[in-house]
N, C-alpha and C positions, 0 to 999 in steps of 0.2 A: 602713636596716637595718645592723646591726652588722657587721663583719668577722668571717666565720669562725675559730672558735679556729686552728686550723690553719695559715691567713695570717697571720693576729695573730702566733703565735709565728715563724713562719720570716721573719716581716719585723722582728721583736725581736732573731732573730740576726743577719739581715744587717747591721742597725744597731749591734751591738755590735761585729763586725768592721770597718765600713767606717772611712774613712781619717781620721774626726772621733769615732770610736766606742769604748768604755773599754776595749781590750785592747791599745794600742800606745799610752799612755800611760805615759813613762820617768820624766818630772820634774814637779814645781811647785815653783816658788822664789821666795818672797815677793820683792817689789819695792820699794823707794823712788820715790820722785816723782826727775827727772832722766835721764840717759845712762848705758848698763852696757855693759860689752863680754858680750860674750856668744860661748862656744864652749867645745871641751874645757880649756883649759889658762887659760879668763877667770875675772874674778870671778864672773860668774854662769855656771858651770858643766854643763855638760850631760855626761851619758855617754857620750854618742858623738859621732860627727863632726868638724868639720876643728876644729883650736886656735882658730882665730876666723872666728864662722859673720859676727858682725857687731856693730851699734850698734844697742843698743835705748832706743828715750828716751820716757820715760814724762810726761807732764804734765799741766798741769787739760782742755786739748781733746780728752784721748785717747794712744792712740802709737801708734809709728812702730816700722821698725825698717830700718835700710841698712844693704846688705852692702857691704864692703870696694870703695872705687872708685866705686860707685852711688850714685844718691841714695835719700834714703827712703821707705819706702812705708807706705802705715797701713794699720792692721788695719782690718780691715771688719765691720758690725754682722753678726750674724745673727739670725735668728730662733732663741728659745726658747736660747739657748745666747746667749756671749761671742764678743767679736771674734776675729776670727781672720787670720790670714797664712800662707801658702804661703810657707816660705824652705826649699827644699829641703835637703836629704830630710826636714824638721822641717812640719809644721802648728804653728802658733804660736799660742797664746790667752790672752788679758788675763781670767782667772779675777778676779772681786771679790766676795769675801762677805764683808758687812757693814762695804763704805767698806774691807777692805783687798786691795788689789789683789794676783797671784801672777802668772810665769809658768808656764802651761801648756806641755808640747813634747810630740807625739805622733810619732812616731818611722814614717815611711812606709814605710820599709824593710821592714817588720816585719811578718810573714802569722798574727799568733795564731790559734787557735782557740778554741771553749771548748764542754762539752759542757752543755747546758742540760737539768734532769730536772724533773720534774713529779709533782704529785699526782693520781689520773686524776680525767679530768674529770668534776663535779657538778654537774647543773642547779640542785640542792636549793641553790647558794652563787650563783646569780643571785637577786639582789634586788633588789625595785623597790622603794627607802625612800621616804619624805617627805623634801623638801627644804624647808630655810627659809633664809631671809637674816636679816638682822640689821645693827643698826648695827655699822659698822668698830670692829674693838678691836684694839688696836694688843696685842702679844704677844708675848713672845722665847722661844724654841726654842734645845733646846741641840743642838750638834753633834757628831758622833764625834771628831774631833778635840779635844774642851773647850772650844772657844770654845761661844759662842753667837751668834745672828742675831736681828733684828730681822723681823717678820711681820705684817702686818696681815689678821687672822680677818672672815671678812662669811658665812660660810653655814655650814649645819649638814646631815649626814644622818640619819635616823633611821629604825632599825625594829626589830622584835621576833626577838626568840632564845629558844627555850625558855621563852619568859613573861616574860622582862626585856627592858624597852630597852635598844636601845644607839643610842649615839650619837658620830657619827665626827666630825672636823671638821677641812678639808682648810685647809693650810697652804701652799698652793703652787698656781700654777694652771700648766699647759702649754696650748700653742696652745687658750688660750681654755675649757681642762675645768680640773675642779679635782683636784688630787693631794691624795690622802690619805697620810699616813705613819703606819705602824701596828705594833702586835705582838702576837700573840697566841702561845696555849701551845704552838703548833706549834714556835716559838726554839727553832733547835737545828739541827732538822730542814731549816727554814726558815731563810732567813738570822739569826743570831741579834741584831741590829740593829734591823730591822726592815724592813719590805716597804713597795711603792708600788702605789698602787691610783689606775689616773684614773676617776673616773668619766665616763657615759656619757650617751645619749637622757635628754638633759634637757628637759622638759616640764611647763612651769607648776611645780607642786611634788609630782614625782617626781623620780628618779633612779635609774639601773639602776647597780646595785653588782657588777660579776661580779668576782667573789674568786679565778675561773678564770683571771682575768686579773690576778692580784696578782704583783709578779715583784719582784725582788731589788736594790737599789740600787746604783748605780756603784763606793761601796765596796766590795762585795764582791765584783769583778773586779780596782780595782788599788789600792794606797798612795797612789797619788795622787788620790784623788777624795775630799772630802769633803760627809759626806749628812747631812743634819737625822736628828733622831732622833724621833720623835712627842711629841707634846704630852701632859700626863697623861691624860686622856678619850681617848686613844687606843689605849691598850695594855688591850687585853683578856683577860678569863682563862681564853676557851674555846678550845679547838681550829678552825681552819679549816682544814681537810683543802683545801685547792684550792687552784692556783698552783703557782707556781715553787717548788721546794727547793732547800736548797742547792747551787750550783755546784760 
């Protein structure tokens, strides 16, 4: 059974708050392969904290980073996210889209808030599409920033709107669902970028589409996060009134 709208969204804010979450996100600073000093007054520069927080050494196993006197310690994998380190008052993370690596610094100190609005909720935008697979197709997606990323495409969703199909096709998967990234006429209103949508009760070939749960990408809380943009067959040219509006 799905998570209640209700939990869904108060466990969305918790997670944008929390001490890994996109509101106390100060810096990303691309990296080189090699050792960087790192602090206010270093080549790789942060905004806040002490002149030199530390030694950050980057190479083909991964990295490390020691503070002043210590020895090093490496970032640790996570799930659904990049490695990450605790160097106080800094969360540390080894951001890499597509082969080029960044550092991440989210700032602990820091109590953001942020106020999250919505379009009221419609049943009429749960949808149960057909789902298909398909052989892998390899894909490149462009980024808000102007780069682009590399993807590899395997399923598709589909179903009907006012007498036309449409059809969505997710670019991204998280713990195991697949993320759609999408736009429709609502831009504007809506993040004008475009929205994320996981899909859900996945069974044989269905898939429940709730657009009540479409919400706003990391870009549009901070500079620092960089979000795919949707694929052409993604951007659609009707209104969906449901989900998150702009922040």
């Amino acid at each position: 059974m799905a998570v209640l709208l209700s939990d869904w969204r108060a466990a969305r804010l918790a997670a944008l708050a929390a001490p890994d979450g996109w509101l106390n996100l100060v810096a990303r600073i691309e990296l080189a392969p090699g050792s960087h000093l790192v602090g206010r007054e270093q080549a790789i520069a942060l905004p806040s904290g002490p002149d030199l927080l530390g030694t950050l050494t980057l190479g083909p196993d991964g990295a490390s980073f020691a503070r002043p006197g210590a020895p090093p310690q490496p970032f640790v994998p996570v799930q659904d996210a990049f490695p990450q380190l605790l160097v106080d008052p800094f969360l540390l993370e080894i951001h890499t889209v597509d082969g080029r690596p960044a550092l991440r610094v989210r700032d602990l100190t820091l109590r953001p808030t942020v106020q999250l609005r919505y379009f009221p909720e419609d049943p009429a935008w749960i949808i149960r599409a057909d789902w298909a697979s398909f052989a892998p197709e390899a894909a490149e997606i462009k980024m808000k920033d102007g780069s682009t990323a590399a993807v590899t495409l395997t399923h598709r969703a589909t179903f009907q709107h006012k007498g036309k199909t449409v059809t969505l096709t997710p670019t991204h998967w998280k713990s195991g669902k697949p993320m759609f990234v999408f736009r429709d006429a609502t831009a504007g209103e809506t993040y004008p970028a475009c929205r994320f949508l996981i899909g859900e009760e996945i069974e044989g070939d269905k898939i429940t589409l709730d657009f009540n749960r479409a919400f706003t990408p990391p870009c549009g809380f901070t500079d620092f996060a960089i979000c795919p943009l949707p694929p052409p067959g993604n951007l659609l040219p009707f209104r969906i009134e449901a989900g998150e509006l702009t922040p």
